[in-house]
C-alpha positions in Angstrom: -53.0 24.0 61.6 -51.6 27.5 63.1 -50.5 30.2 60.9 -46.6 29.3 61.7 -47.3 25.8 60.4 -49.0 26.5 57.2 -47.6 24.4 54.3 -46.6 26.9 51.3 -46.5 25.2 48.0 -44.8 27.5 44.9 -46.7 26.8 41.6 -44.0 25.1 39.1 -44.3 27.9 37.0 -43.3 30.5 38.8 -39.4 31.8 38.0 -37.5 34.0 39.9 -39.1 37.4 41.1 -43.0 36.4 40.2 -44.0 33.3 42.3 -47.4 32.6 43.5 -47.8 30.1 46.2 -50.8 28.3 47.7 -51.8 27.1 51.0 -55.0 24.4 51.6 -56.6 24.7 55.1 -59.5 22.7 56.2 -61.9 26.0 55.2 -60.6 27.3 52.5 -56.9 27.9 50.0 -55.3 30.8 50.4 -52.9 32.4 47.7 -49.9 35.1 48.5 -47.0 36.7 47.0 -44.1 34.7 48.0 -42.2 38.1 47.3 -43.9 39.3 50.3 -45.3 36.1 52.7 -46.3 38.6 55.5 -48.2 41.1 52.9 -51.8 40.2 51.6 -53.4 36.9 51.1 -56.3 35.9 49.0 -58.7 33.2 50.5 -61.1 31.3 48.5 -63.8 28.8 49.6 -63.7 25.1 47.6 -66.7 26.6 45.2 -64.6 29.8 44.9 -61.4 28.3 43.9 -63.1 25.4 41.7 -64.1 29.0 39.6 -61.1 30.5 39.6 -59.0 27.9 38.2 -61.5 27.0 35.5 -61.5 30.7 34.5 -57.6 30.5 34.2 -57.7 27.4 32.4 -60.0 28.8 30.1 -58.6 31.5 29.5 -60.5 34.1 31.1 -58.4 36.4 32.9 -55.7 36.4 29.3 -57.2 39.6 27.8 -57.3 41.4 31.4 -54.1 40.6 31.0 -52.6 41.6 28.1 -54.6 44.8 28.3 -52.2 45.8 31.2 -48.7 45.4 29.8 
């Protein structure tokens, strides 16, 4: 799959002005502003991702968070 081609997918709950959207590629998921698609994207590997989204599920990243507003 070429960079042009990459399928985009917008999390359901992002609103207007703060989305986050994912893209799965056979070696890893990537993650990007949709604010700014050509700006910085985060790549994860399956083991990498499989942590991150158990951390948010859990919780983990809520205090990090709140600390910053």
């Amino acid at each position: 799959m070429s960079e042009s081609n990459e399928r985009w997918l917008k999390s359901s709950f992002s609103g207007p002005g703060d989305c986050v959207e994912v893209s799965r590629r056979p070696d890893d998921i990537r993650v990007r502003d949709s604010k700014d698609p050509q700006g910085p994207v985060l790549r994860f590997n399956d083991h990498e991702w499989i942590a991150f989204t158990r951390g948010v599920r859990a919780g983990e990243f809520d205090t990090a968070v709140a600390e910053d507003l």
